[in-house]
C-alpha positions in Angstrom: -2.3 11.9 -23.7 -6.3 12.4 -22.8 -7.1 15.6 -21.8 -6.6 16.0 -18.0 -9.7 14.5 -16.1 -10.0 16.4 -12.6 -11.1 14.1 -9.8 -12.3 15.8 -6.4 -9.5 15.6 -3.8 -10.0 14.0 -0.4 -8.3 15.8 3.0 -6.9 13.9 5.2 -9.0 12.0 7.6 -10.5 13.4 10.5 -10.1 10.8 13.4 -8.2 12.4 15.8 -9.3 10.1 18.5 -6.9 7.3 20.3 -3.5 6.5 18.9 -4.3 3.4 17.0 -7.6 4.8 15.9 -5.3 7.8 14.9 -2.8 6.1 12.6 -5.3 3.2 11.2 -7.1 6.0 10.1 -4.6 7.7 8.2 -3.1 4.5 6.8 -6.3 3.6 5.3 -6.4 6.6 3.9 -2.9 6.1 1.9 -4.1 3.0 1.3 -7.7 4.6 -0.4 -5.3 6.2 -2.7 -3.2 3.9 -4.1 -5.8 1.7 -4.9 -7.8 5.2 -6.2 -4.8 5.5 -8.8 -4.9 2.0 -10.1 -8.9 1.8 -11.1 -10.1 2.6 -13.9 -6.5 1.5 -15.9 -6.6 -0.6 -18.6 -3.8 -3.0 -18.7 -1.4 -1.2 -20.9 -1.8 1.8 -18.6 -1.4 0.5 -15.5 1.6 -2.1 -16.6 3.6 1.0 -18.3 6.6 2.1 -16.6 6.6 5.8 -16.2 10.1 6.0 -15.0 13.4 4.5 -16.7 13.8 2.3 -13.0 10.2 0.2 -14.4 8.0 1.6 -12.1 4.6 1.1 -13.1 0.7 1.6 -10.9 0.2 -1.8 -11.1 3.9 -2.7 -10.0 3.5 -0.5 -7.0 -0.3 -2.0 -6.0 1.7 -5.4 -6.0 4.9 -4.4 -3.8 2.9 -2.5 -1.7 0.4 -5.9 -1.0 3.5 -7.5 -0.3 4.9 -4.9 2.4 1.3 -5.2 4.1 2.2 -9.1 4.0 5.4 -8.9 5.2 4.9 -6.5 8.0 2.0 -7.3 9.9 1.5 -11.2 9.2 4.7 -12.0 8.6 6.7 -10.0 10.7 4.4 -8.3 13.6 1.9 -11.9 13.9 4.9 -14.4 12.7 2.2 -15.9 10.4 3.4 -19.1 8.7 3.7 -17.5 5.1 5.7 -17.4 2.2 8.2 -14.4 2.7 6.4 -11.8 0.7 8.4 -11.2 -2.7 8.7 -6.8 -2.8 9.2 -6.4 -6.8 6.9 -5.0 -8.5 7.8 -7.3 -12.1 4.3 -7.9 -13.2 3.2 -11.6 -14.7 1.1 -11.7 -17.6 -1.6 -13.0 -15.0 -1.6 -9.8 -13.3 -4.4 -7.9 -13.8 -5.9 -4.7 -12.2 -9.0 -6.6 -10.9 -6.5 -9.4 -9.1 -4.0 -7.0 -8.2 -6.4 -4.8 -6.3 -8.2 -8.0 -5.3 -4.9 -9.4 -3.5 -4.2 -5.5 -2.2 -7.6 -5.5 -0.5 -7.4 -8.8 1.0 -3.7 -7.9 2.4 -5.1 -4.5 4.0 -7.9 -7.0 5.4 -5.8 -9.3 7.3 -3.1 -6.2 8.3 -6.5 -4.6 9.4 -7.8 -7.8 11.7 -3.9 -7.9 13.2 -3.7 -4.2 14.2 -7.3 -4.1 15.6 -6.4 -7.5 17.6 -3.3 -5.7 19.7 -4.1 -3.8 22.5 -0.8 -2.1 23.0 1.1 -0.3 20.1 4.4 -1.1 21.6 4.0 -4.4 21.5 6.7 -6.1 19.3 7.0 -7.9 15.8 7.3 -11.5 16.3 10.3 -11.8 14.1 12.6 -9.1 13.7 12.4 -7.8 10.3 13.8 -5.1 7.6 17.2 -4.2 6.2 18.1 -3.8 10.3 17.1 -6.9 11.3 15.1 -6.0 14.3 12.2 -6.1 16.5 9.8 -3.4 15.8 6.9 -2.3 17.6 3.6 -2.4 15.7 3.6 1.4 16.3 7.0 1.3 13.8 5.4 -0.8 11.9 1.9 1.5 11.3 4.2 4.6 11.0 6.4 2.5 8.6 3.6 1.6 6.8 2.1 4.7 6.8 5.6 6.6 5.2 5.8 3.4 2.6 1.8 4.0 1.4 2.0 7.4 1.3 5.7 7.6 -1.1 4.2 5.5 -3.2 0.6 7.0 -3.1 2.8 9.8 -4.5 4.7 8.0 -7.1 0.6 6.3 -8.2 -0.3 10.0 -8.7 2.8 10.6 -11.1 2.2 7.9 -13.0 -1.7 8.2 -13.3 -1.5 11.2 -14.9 1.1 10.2 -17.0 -0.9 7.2 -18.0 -4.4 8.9 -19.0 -4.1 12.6 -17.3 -6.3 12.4 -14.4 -5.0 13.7 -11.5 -6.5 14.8 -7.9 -8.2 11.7 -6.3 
């Protein structure tokens, strides 16, 4: 393994403003790090499981670009779209650049669809999840929020597994 590289670590956003402005805030900063962990991979790195369940950087930029799919265009806007596939089984066209390319333009759209409702409580257009209900979008950005972060978590792991760097 290469010696440990230090990165500077990042707090935790400062907006502590309205609610929506609140928890956009904080889910973009999940979402910061995820994609944080995944740069600067090379393919090996980023495609290597460092878990016997698979798990791999890359394979959790990809599930996590489908969650952002699946829960605010499919689910909250009821966006005519494929249902998002969650596995994180890489193809040999995956690469970091399209990976994080497909992540970026997922947080885009979830982005445009949070900053278009005007009330938080306002619910999903389909019900959705293992439950099979109607969420609000505040489930959903609190959701989201909880799913990023885990897996921001697992990213860190498994970066510094891959090439030692660890902090953001």
């Amino acid at each position: 393994m290469a010696e440990t590289q230090q990165r500077r670590d990042i707090g935790p956003p400062d907006s502590d403003s309205d609610e929506k402005s609140t928890l956009l805030a904080f889910l973009n900063y999940v979402r910061d790090a995820v994609a944080g962990k995944a740069q600067g991979l090379d393919g090996g790195q980023g495609r290597t499981p460092g878990v016997p369940s698979g798990t791999s950087v890359f394979g959790l930029v990809k599930h996590l670009t489908a969650a952002e799919l699946y829960w605010f265009a499919w689910a909250f806007e009821g966006a005519d779209v494929e249902h998002p596939d969650f596995g994180m089984d890489l193809s040999e066209e995956d690469s970091a650049a399209s990976l994080l390319a497909a992540y970026r333009s997922a947080i885009a759209r979830s982005n445009e669809i949070i900053e278009r409702c005007d009330d938080l409580s306002y619910p999903c257009a389909r019900s959705a999840g293992k439950a099979g209900t109607v969420r609000s979008m505040r489930w959903v950005l609190i959701h989201m929020i909880e799913e990023t972060a885990r897996h921001a978590g697992h990213a860190d792991i498994l970066r510094e597994q891959a090439d030692g760097s660890i902090g953001r």
